[in-house]
C-alpha positions in Angstrom: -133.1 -32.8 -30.6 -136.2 -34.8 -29.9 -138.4 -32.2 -30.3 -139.3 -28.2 -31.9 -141.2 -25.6 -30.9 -143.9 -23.7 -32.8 -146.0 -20.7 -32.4 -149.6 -20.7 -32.8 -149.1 -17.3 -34.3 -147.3 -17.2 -37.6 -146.6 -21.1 -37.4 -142.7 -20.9 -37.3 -141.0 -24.2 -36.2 -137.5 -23.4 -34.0 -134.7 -25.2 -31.8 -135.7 -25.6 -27.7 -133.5 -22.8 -26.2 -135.6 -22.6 -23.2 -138.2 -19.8 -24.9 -141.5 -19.1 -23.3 -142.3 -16.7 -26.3 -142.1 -16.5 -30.5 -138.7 -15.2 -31.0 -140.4 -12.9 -33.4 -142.9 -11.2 -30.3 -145.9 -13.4 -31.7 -148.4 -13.5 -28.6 -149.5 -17.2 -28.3 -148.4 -20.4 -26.1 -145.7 -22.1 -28.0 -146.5 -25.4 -28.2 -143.8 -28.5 -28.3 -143.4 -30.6 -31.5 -141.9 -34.0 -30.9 -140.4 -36.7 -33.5 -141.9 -39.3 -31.9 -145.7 -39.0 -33.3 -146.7 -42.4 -31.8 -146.5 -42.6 -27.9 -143.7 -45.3 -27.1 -143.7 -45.9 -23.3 -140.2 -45.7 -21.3 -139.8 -48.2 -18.4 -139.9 -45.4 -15.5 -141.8 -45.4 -12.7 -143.0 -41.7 -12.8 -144.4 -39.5 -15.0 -141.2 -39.8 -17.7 -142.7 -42.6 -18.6 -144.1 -40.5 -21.3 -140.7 -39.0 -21.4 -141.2 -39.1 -25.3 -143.5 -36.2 -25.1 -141.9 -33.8 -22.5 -139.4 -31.4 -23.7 -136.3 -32.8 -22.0 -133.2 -34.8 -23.2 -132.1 -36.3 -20.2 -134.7 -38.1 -17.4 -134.5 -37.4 -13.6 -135.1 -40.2 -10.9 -138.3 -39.9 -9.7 -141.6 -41.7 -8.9 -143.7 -38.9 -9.1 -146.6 -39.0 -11.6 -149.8 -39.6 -12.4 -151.9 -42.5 -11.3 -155.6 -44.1 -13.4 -157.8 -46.4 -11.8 -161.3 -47.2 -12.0 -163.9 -45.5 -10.0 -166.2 -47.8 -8.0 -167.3 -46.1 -4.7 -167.3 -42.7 -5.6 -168.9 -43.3 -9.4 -171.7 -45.5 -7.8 -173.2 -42.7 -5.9 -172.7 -40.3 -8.8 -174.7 -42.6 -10.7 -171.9 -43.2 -13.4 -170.7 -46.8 -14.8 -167.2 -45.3 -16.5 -165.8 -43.5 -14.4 -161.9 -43.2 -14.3 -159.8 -41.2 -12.2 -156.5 -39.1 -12.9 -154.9 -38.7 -9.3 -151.6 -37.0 -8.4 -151.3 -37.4 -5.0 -150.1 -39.8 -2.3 -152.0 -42.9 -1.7 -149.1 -46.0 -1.7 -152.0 -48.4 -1.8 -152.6 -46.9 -5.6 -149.2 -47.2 -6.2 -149.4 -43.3 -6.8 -146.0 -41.8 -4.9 -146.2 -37.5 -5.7 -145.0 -36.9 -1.4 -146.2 -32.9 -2.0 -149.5 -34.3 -2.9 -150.1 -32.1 -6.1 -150.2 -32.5 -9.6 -147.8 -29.7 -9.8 -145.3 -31.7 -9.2 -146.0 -33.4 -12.8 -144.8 -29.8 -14.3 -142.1 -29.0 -11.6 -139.8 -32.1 -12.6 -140.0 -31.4 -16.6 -139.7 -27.9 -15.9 -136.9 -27.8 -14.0 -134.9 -30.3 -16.3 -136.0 -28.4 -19.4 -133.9 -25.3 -17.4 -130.8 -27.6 -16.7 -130.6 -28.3 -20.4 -130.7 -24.5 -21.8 -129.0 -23.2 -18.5 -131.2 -20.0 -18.3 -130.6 -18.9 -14.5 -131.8 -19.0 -10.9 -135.7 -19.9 -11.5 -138.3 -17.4 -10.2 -141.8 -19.1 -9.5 -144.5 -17.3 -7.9 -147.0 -19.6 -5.9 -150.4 -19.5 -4.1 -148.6 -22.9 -2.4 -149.0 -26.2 -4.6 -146.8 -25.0 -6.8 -144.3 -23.5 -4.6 -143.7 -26.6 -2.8 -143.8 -29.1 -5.8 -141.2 -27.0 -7.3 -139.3 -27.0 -3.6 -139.5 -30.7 -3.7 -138.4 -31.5 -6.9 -135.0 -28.7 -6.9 -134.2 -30.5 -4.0 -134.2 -34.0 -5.8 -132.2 -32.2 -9.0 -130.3 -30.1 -6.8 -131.0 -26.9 -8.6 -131.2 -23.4 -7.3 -134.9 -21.7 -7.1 -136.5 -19.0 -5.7 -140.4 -18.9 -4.4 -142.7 -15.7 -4.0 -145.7 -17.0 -2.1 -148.2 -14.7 -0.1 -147.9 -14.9 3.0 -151.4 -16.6 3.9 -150.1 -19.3 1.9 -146.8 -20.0 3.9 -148.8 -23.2 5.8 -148.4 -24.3 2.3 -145.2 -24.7 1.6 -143.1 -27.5 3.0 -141.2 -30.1 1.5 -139.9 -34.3 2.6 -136.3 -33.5 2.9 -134.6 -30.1 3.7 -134.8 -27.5 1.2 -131.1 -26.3 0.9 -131.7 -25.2 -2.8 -134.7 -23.3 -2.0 -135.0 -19.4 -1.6 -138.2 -18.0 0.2 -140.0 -14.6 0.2 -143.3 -13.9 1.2 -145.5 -11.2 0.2 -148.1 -9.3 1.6 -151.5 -9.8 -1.0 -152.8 -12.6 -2.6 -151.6 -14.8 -5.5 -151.7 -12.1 -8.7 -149.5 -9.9 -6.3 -146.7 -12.4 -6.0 -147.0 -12.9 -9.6 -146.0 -8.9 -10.0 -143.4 -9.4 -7.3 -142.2 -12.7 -9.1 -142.8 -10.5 -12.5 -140.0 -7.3 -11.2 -137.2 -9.7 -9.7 -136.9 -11.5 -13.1 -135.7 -8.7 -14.2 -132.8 -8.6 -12.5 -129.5 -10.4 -14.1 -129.4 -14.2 -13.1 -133.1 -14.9 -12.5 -135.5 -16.4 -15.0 -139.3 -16.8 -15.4 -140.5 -20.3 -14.7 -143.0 -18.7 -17.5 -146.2 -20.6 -16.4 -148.9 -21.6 -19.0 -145.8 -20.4 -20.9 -143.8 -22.9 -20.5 -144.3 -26.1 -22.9 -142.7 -28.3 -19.5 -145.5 -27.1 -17.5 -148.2 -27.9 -19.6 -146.7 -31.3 -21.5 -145.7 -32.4 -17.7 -149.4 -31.9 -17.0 -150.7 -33.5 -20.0 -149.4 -36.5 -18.7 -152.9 -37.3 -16.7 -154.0 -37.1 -19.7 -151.8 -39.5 -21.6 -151.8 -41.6 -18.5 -155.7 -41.8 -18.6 -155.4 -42.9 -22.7 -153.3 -45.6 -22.0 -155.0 -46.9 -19.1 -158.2 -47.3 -20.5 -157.1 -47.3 -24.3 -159.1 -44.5 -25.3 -159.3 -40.9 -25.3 -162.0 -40.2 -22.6 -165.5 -38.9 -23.8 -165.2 -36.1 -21.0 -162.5 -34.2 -18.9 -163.2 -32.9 -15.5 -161.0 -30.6 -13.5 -160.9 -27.5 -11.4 -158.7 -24.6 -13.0 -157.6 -21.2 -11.4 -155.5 -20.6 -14.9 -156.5 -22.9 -17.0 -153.0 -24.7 -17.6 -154.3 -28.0 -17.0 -157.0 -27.9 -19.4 -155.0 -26.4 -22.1 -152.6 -29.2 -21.6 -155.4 -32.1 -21.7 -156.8 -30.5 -25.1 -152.8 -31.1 -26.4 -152.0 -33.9 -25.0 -155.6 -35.0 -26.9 -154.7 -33.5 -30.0 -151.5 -35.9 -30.0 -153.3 -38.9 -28.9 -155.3 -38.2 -32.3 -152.5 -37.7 -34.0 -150.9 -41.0 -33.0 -154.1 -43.4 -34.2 -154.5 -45.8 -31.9 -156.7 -44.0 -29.0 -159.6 -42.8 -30.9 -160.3 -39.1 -33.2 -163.0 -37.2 -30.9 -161.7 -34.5 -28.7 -162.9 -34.8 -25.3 -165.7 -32.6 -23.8 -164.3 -30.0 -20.8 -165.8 -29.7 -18.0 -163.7 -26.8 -15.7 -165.0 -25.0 -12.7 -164.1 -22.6 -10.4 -164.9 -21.5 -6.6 -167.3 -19.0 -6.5 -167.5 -16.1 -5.5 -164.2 -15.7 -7.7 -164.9 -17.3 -11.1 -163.8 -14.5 -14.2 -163.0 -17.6 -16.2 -166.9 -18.9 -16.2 -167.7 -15.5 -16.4 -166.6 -15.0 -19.3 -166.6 -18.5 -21.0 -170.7 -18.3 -20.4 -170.6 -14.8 -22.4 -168.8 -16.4 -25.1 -165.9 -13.7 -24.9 -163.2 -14.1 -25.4 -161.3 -11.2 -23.2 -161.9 -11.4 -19.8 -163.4 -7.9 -18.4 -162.4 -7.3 -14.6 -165.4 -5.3 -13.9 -167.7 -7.6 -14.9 -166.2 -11.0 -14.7 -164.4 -10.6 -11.2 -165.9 -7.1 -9.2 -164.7 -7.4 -5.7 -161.8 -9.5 -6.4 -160.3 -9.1 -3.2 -163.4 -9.9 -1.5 -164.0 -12.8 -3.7 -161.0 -14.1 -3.1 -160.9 -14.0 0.8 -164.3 -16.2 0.5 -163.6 -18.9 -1.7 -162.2 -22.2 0.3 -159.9 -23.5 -3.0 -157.9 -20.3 -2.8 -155.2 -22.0 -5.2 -157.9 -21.8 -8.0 -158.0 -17.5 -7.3 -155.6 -16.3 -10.7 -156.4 -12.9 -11.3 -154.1 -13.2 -15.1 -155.6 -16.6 -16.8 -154.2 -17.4 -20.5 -157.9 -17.3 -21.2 -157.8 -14.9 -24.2 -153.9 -15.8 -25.6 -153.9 -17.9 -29.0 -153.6 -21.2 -27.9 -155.1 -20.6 -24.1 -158.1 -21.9 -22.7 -160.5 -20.2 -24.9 -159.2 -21.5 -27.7 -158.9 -25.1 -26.0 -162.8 -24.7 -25.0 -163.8 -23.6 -28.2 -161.9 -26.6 -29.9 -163.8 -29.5 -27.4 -167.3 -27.7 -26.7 -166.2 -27.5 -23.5 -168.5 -26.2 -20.3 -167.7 -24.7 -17.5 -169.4 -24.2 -13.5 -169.1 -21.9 -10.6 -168.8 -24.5 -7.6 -170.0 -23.3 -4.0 -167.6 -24.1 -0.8 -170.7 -26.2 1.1 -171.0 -28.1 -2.2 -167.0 -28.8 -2.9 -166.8 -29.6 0.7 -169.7 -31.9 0.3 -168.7 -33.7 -2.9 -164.5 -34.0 -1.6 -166.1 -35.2 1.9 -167.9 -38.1 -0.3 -164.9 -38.8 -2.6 -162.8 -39.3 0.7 -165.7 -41.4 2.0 -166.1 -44.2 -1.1 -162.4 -43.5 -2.4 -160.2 -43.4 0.7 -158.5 -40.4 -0.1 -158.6 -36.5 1.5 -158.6 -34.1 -1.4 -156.9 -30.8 -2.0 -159.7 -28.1 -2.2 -159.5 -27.4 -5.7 -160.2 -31.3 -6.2 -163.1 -30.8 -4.3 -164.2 -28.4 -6.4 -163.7 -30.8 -9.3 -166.1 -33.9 -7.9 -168.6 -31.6 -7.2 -168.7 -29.9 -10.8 -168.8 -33.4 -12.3 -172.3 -34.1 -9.7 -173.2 -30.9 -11.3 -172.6 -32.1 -15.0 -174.7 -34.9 -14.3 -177.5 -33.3 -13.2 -177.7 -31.3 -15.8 -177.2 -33.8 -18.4 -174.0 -33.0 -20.0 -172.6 -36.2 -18.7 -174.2 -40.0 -19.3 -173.9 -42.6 -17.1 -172.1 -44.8 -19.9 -170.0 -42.1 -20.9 -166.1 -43.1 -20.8 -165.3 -39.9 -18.2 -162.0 -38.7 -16.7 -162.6 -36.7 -13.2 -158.2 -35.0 -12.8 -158.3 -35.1 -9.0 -155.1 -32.7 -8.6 -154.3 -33.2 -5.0 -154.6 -35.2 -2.3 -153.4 -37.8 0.4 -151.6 -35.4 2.6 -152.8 -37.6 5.9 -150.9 -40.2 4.6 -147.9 -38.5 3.7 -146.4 -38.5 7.4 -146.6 -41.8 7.9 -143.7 -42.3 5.4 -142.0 -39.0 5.0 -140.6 -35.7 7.6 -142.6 -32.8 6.4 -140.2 -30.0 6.9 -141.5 -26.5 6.5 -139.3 -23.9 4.3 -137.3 -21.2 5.7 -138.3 -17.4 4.6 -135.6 -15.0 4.0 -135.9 -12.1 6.3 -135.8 -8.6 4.9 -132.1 -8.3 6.6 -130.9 -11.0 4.4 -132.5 -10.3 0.8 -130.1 -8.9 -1.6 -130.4 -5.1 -1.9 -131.5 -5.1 -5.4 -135.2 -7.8 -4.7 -135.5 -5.9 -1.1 -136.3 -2.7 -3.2 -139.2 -4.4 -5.1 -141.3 -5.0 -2.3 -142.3 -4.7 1.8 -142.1 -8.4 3.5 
């Protein structure tokens, strides 16, 4: 076993049987010990090149993973002189090769090996699209059986480079939370699992791996961390994959600064963060949700259940790093991704957008320097490209006819 599992709770250290929770009911997001405390690289040409620190035994053939390079076009007109990027996307001419075009595919390939190992059933994932078809992509590549709830306004979402034989697809009317509750009821049922979300310690490792990427690109742990979040995930998984870069000597002992935004109108997680709370209160940090929702172009970033408050979630990751966060308006996201794609050569994924424009924002206010070493986690993009090499094959949905009896009762299609 290369590696344990721990609670943040009552500290207990336990075997990898494919838990998303303390075996003794602790709330708290286990986090993954690993016996390697130094990172040692693998020679892969994906993201298990930090294979050391992902919770699987075995490695699965694939190119998908995070890519670092240097700003220049994009960090000249923000004014900034260290800029570095983290992008999972498609963009051949970066050598970065993720065909779905989101960094969800960084957790979809750990995850789903992690689940081969401990054999825990049919995975369940609910989606508001990126991760549905990451996950579609990469059961397709390990041949493993899944099943996606995605909302129906998100079906344009989810398509994958080669035919989706392994892939199960219901849509549900509502928005992301309510596939979440759908997703929630059929893991009850015998044979199906939870892919378990912030949960799951091969979601958020696979994630770090922008992260890790970033360190040993530019040899350092970056003075600041810039992303879009709808959960948080990401973040959380920077702030470990930092704590274990600290832990392993060689890239530096100062946590990085966070810098997370979301799309307003929806934005319970800056809501809160900016009241210093620690619970997030639906009334006042999200009132109209559904209304919000509707409005907000980067509808991926739109969760509704956040491990914001959990021991070891995102509050305790912005606590830890004195991190900031910003409520991003569409004409200014579409305004910041249109200049990214104009100096960088890429087309972003909304939430992305969201992303360059909260780091324009940090600048103006003075949170960021210009010299300061500054990692901008651009989570999506390149889908123009993406035709020119692969099919893009959309996923079939299973008609109400077809569903088993037992999920059919849970919902109306």
């Amino acid at each position: 076993m290369t590696h344990m599992l721990r609670c943040p709770v009552c500290g207990e250290v336990f075997n990898d049987r494919g838990e998303l929770t303390c075996p003794a009911g602790h709330p708290g997001l286990l986090r993954a010990v690993y016996s390697e405390k130094q990172l040692i690289l693998r020679d892969e040409p994906g993201l298990f090149r930090y294979a050391g620190w992902l919770p699987v035994q075995q490695i699965p053939e694939t190119m998908s993973g995070p890519v670092t390079f240097r700003s220049d076009g994009f960090a000249a007109e923000a004014g900034l002189s260290n800029l570095w990027i983290g992008f999972s996307g498609y963009a051949p001419e970066r050598n970065a090769h993720i065909p779905t075009c989101s960094f969800k595919e960084l957790e979809a390939w750990p995850t789903l090996e992690r689940l081969k190992e401990t054999g825990c059933g049919t995975l369940v994932i609910a989606s508001a699209g990126n991760t549905g078809r990451a996950f579609a992509e990469a059961a397709q590549g390990m041949d493993i059986p899944i099943l996606l709830v995605v909302p129906t306004r998100s079906l344009y979402r989810i398509w994958t480079t080669r035919p989706a034989e392994n892939v199960t697809l219901i849509a549900v009317d509502g928005d992301y939370s309510d596939a979440i509750a759908i997703a929630d009821r059929i893991c009850e049922l015998p044979g199906f699992t939870p892919e378990g979300g912030a949960r799951n310690v091969a979601r958020r490792d696979g994630m770090g791996t922008v992260f890790l990427d970033a360190a040993v690109t530019t040899g350092r742990i970056p003075d600041h961390y810039v992303q879009a979040v709808g959960s948080g995930t990401g973040a959380i998984a920077a702030w470990e994959a930092a704590l274990r870069l600290i832990g392993d000597g060689r890239y530096g002992g100062a946590l990085p600064r966070l810098h997370l935004a979301q799309n307003l109108p929806f934005i319970p997680l800056v809501s809160a963060w900016q009241a210093q709370r620690r619970e997030i209160i639906p009334v006042i940090d999200m009132p109209h949700a559904e209304e919000a929702i509707r409005d907000v172009h980067a509808d991926v970033l739109t969760n509704r259940r956040p491990p914001y408050a959990v021991a070891g979630g995102l509050f305790d990751a912005l606590s830890d790093c004195g991190g900031r966060m910003y409520g991003i308006t569409n004409h200014d996201a579409d305004r910041a991704g249109a200049l990214f794609e104009e100096t960088e050569g890429i087309d972003l994924d909304p939430a992305a957008a969201v992303a360059c424009a909260a780091l324009l924002v940090a600048l103006e206010r003075g949170e960021i320097l210009e010299d300061d070493c500054t990692l901008l986690n651009i989570t999506g993009g390149g889908y123009r490209a993406v035709p020119e090499k692969y099919p893009v094959l959309p996923v079939e949905i299973i008609q109400p006819q077809e569903m088993p009896s037992c999920i059919a009762e849970l919902h109306h299609v």
